[in-house]
MARDO-72920 format. One record per residue (C-alpha): x, y, z; residue number from 1. Coordinates in nm, 4 decimals, m for minus. Example, Ala and Ser with C-alpha at 12.3 -4.5 7.8 and 13.67 -1.06 7.14 Angstrom:
+----------+----------+----------+-----+
!        X !        Y !        Z ! num !
+----------+----------+----------+-----+
!   1.2300 !  m0.4500 !   0.7800 !   1 !
!   1.3670 !  m0.1060 !   0.7140 !   2 !
+----------+----------+----------+-----+
# end
This chain:
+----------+----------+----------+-----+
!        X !        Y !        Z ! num !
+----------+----------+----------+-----+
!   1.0515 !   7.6966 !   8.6637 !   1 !
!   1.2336 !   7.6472 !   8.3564 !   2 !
!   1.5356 !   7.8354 !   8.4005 !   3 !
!   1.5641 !   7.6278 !   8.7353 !   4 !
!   1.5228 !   7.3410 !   8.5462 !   5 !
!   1.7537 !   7.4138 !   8.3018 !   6 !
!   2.0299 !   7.4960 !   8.6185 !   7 !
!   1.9255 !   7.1361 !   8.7430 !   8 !
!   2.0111 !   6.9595 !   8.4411 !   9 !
!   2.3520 !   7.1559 !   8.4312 !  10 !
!   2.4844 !   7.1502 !   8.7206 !  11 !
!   2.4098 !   6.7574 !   8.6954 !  12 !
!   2.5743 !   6.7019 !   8.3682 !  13 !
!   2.8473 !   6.8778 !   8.5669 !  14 !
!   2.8834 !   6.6981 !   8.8150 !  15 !
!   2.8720 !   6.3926 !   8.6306 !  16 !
!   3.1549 !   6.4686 !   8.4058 !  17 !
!   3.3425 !   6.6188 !   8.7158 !  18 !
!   3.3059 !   6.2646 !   8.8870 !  19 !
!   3.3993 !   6.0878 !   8.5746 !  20 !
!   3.7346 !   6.3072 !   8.4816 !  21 !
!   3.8174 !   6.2766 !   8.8600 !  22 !
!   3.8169 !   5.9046 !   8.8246 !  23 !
!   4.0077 !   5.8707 !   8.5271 !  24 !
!   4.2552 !   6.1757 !   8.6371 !  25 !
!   4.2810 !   6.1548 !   8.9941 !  26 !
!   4.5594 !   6.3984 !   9.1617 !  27 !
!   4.8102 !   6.1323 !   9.2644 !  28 !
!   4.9844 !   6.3320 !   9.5552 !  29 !
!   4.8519 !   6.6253 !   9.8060 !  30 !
!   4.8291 !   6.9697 !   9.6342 !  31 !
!   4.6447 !   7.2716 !   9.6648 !  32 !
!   4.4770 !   7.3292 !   9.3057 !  33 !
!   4.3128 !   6.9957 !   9.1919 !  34 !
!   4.1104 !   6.6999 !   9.3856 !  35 !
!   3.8981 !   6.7046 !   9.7024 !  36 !
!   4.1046 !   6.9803 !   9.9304 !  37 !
!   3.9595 !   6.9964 !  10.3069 !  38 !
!   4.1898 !   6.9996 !  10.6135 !  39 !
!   4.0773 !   6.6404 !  10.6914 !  40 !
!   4.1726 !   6.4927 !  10.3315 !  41 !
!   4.4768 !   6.6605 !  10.3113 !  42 !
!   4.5835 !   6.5227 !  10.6427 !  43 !
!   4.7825 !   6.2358 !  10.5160 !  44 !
!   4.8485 !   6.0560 !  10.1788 !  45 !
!   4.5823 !   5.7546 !  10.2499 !  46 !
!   4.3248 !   6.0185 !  10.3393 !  47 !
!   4.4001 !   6.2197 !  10.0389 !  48 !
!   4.3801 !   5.8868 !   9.8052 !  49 !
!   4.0348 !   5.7857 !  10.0003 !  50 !
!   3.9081 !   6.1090 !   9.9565 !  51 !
!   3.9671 !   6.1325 !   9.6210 !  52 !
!   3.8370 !   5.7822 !   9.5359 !  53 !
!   3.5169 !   5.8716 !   9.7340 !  54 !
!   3.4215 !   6.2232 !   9.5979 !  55 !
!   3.4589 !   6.0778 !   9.2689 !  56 !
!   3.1786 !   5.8476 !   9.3243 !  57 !
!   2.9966 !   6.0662 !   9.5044 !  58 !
!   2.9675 !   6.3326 !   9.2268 !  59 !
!   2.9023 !   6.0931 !   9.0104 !  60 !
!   2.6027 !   5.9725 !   9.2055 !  61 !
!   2.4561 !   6.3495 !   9.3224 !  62 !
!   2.5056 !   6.4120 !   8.8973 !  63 !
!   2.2767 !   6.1326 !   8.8203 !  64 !
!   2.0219 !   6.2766 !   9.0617 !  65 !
!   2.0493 !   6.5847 !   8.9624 !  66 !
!   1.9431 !   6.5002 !   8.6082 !  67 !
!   1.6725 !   6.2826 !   8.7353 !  68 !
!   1.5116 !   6.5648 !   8.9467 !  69 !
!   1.5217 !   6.7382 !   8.6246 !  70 !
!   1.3498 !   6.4685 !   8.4289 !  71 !
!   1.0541 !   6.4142 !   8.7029 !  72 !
!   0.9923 !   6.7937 !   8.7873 !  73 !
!   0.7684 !   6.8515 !   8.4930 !  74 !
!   0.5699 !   6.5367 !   8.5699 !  75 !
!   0.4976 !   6.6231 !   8.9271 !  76 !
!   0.1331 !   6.7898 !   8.9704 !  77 !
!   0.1215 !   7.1536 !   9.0144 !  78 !
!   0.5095 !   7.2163 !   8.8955 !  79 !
!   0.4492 !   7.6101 !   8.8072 !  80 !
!   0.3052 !   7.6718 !   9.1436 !  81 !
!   0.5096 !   7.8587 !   9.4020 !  82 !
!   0.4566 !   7.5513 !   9.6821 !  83 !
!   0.6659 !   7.2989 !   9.4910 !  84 !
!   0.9789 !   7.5398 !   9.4345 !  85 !
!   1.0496 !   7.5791 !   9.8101 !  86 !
!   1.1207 !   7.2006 !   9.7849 !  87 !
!   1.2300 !   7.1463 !   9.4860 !  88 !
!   1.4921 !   7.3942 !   9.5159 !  89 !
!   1.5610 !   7.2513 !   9.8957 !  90 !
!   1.6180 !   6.9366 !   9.7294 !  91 !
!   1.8278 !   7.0466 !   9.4392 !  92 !
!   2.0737 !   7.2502 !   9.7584 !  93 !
!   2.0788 !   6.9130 !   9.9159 !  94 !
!   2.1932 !   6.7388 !   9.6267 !  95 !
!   2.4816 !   6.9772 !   9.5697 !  96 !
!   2.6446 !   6.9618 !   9.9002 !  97 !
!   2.5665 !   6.6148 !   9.9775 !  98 !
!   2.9271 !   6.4817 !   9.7971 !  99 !
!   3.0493 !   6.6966 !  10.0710 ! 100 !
!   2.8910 !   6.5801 !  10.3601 ! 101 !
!   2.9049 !   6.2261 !  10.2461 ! 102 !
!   3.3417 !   6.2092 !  10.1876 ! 103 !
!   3.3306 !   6.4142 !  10.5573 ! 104 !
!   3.1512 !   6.1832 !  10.7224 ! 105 !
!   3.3717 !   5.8644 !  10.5595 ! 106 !
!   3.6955 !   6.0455 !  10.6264 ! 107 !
!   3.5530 !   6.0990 !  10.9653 ! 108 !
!   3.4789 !   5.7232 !  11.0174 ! 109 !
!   3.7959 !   5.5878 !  10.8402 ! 110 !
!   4.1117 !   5.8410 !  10.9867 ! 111 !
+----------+----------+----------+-----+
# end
């Protein structure tokens, strides 16, 4: 459960910092290498600078509760048993593609 831990906390600092450089360097036209790049955000300029504005916050966001599931974990009763790292590791899956989902579903709604 450590090593997991250790992945948790990781891959939330990274997608914390991710968020944050996005924000502060966000890819000011349509391109292939650098931003949010799915079919829908790519479909026009406004999409592109919604998506971009969204995903930001949104890995910002999944970062912070990334390193939070990493702080509670070791509080939670029974944390080396084999029961709580189905859903622990559910929840950590969730957390990673829910930026995703989340700047889908608002590009859905908005174009």
């Amino acid at each position: 459960m450590d090593k997991l831990l250790t992945i948790v906390y990781i891959t939330g600092i990274f997608y914390f910092v991710l968020g944050w450089f996005f924000k502060m360097r966000p890819p000011k036209g349509i391109n292939p290498r650098y931003g949010y790049r799915t079919k829908r955000a790519k479909s026009s300029q406004q999409a592109w600078d919604f998506a971009q504005e969204y995903s930001t916050s949104a890995l910002k966001w999944a970062g912070l509760g990334l390193i939070a599931l990493g702080l509670v974990a070791p509080y939670l009763p029974g944390v080396g048993a084999s029961q709580l790292a189905i859903p622990f590791v559910g929840l950590f899956v969730l957390l990673i593609i829910a930026p995703i989902v989340g700047t889908e579903i608002a590009l859905r709604k908005r174009f």
